[in-house]
C-alpha positions as CSV (number, residue, x, y, z in Angstrom):
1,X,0.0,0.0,0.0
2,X,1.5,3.3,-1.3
3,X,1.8,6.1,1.5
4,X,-0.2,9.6,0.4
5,X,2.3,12.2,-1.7
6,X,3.1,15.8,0.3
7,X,0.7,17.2,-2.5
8,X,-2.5,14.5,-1.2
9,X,-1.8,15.3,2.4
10,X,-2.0,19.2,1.7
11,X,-5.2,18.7,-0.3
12,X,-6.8,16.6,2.3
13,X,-5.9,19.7,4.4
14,X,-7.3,22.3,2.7
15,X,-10.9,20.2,2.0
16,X,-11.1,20.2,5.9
17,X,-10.1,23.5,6.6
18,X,-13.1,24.7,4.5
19,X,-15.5,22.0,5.6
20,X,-14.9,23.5,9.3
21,X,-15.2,27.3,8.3
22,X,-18.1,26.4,6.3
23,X,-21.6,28.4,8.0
24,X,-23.9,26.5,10.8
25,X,-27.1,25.5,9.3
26,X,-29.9,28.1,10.4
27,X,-32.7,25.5,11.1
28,X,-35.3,28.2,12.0
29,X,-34.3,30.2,8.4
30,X,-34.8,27.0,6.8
31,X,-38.9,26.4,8.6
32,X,-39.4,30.0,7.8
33,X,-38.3,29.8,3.9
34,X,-40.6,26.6,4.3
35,X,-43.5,28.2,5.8
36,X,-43.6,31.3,2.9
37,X,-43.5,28.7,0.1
38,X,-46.6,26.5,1.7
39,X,-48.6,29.7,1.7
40,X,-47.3,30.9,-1.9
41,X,-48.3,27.9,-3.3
42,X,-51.7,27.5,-1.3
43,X,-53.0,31.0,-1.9
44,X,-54.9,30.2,-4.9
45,X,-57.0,27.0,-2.8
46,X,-57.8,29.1,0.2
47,X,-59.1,32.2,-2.2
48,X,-61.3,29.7,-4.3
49,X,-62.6,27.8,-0.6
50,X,-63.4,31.4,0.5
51,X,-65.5,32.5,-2.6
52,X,-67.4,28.8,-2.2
53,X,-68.3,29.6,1.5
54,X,-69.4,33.1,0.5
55,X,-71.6,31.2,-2.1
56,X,-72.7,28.7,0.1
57,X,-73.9,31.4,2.6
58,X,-75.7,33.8,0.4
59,X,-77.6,30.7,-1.1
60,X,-78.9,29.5,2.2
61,X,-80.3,32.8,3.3
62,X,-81.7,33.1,-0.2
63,X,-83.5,29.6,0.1
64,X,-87.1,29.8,1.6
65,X,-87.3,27.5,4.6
66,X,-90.6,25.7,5.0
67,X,-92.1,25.0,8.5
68,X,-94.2,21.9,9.1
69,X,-97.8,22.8,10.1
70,X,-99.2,21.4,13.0
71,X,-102.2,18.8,12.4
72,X,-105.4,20.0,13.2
73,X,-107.4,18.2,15.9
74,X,-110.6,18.0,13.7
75,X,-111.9,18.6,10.3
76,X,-114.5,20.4,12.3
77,X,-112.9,22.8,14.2
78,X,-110.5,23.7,11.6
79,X,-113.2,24.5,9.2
80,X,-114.8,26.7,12.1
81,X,-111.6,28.4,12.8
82,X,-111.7,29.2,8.8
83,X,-115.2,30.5,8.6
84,X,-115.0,32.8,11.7
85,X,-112.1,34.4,9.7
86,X,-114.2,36.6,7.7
87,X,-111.9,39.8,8.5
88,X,-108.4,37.9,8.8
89,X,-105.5,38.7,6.8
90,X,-105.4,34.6,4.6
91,X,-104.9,34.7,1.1
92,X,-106.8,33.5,-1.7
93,X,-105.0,30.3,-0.5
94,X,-104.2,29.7,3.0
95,X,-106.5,31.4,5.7
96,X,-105.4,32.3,9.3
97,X,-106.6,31.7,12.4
98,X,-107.2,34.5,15.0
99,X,-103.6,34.3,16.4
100,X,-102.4,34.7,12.4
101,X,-101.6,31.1,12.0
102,X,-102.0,29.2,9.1
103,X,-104.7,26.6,8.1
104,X,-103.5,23.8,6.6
105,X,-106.0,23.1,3.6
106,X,-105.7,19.4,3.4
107,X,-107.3,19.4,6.8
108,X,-110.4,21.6,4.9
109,X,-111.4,19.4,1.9
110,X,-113.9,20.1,-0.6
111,X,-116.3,17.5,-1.4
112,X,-115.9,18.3,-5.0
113,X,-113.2,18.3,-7.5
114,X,-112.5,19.5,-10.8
115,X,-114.9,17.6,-13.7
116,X,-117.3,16.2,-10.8
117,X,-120.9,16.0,-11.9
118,X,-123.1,18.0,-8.9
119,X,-126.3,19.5,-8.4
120,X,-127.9,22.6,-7.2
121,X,-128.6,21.6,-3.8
122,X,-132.3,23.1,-4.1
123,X,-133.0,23.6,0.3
124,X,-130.6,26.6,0.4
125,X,-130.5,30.3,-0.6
126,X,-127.8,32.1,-2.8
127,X,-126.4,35.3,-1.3
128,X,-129.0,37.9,-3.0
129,X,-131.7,36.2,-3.1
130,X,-135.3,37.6,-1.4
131,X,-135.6,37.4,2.0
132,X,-138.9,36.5,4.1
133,X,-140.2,40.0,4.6
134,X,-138.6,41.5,1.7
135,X,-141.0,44.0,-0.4
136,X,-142.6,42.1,-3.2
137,X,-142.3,43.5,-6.5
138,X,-145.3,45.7,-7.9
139,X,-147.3,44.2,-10.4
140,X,-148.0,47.1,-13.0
141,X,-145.0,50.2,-13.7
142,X,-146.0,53.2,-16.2
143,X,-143.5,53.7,-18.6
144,X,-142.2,57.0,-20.5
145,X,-145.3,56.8,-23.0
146,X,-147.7,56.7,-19.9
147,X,-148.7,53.2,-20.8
148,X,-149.2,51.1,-17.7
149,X,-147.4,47.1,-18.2
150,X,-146.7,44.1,-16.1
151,X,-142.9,44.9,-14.3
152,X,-140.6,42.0,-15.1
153,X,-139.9,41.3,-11.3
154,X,-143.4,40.2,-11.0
155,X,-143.4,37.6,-13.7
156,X,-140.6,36.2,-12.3
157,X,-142.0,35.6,-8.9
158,X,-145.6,35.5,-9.4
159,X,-145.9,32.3,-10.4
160,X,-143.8,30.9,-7.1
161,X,-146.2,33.1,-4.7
162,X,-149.7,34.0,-6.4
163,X,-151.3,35.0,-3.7
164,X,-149.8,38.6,-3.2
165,X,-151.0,41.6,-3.9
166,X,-150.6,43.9,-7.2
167,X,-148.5,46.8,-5.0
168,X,-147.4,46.7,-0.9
169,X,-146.7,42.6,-0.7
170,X,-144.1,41.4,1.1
171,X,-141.9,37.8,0.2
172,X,-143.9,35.1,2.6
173,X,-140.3,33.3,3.0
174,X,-136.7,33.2,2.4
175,X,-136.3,32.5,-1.7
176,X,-134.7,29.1,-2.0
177,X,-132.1,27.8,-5.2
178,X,-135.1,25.2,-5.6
179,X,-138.0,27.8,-6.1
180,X,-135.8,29.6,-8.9
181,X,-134.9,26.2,-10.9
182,X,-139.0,25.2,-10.3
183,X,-139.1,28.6,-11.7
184,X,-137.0,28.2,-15.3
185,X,-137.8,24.5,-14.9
186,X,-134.1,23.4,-14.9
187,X,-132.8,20.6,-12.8
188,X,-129.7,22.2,-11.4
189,X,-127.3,19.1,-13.2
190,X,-123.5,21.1,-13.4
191,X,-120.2,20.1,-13.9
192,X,-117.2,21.6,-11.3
193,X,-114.7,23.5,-13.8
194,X,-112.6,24.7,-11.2
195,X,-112.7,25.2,-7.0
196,X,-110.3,28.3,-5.7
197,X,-110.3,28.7,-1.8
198,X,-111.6,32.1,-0.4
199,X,-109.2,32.0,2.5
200,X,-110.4,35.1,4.0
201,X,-113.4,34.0,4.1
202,X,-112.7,30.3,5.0
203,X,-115.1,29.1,2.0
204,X,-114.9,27.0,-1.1
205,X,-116.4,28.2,-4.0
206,X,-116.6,26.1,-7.3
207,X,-117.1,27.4,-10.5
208,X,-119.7,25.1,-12.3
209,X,-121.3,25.2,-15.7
210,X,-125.0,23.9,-15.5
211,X,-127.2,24.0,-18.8
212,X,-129.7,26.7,-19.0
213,X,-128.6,28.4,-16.3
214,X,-124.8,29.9,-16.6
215,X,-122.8,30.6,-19.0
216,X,-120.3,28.0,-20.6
217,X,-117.5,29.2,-18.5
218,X,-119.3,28.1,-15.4
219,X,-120.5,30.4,-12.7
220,X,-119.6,30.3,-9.0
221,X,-121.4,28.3,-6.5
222,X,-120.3,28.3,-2.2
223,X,-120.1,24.2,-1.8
224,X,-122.5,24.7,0.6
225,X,-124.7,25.6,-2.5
226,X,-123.8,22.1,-4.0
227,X,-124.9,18.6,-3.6
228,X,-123.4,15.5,-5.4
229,X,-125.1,14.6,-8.6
């Protein structure tokens, strides 16, 4: 084995004089040169993940949140809640109750839907109709001419109540759906083309077409004024 020349020994020198003047490793440089670059290079995730949040947020305060109704105890009392509503603030949809809560309207059905053959339920009154004590119509009027003639009002209820008098009479009794259709000698047969929900008033009212009596759009009826068919 050949010893090392002068010339190695002075190189193997010099390589370990620099190796010892060489700087210490700053370890807390070196984390901090580490830390910049994470956040460089993540910069663009966290902006994009705080745009989607904002998203996120602004879409759940624009989304409507629906509340479950409470079920009613009874058909009955829910539809008497409705019709003492008369002057409550529902829509043409939902009603209220006094305290301004809503009535659920599956709990208030209709009898009657849409194409449903009915009837004129002849034993109740339309809104409008004579009332027991009303003035009768007078039989005779005198017209521009001076000519006296038979008033139209009286033909149409004369023949229901013939024993009043031709001026002064008075309606014996409330004016029933069943003395006008005895009247114009129509049965009252209909079909339901539609049923909107008066929810201020708590009613249904159907619009139905019957023969001879309406016109071909229908007109409307309270279902209270209906009976099945």
């Amino acid at each position: 084995m050949a010893w090392p020349t002068k010339e190695q020994k002075q190189e193997a020198r010099k390589k370990m004089a620099e190796i010892q003047t060489a700087p210490a490793l700053d370890m807390n440089a070196l984390a901090s040169l580490i830390k910049d670059a994470t956040i460089e290079a993540t910069a663009d995730i966290r902006n994009e993940l705080t745009e989607l949040r904002g998203r996120l947020d602004r879409t759940e305060t624009a989304t409507p949140r629906f509340v479950a109704m409470e079920k009613p105890e009874s058909l009955i009392e829910t539809r008497r809640a409705a019709f003492a509503q008369g002057g409550g603030e529902g829509g043409i949809n939902y009603p209220v109750t006094g305290k301004g809560e809503r009535v659920d309207m599956r709990f208030v059905k209709c009898r009657f839907k849409s194409g449903d053959v009915v009837r004129i339920n002849p034993t109740v009154a339309r809104e409008g109709f004579p009332l027991e004590g009303d003035p009768f119509p007078d039989k005779f009027e005198v017209d521009t001419k001076g000519k006296k003639r038979i008033t139209s009002d009286w033909r149409k209820w004369a023949g229901l109540f013939p024993d009043q008098p031709e001026s002064g009479g008075q309606f014996p009794r409330n004016v029933l759906w069943g003395d006008l259709l005895t009247r114009i000698k129509n049965g009252g047969e209909g079909v339901v083309k539609s049923r909107p929900f008066l929810g201020k008033l708590g009613f249904w009212k159907l619009k139905v077409r019957v023969r001879g009596l309406t016109a071909a759009a229908g007109d409307g009826f309270y279902e209270q004024e209906l009976m099945s068919a």
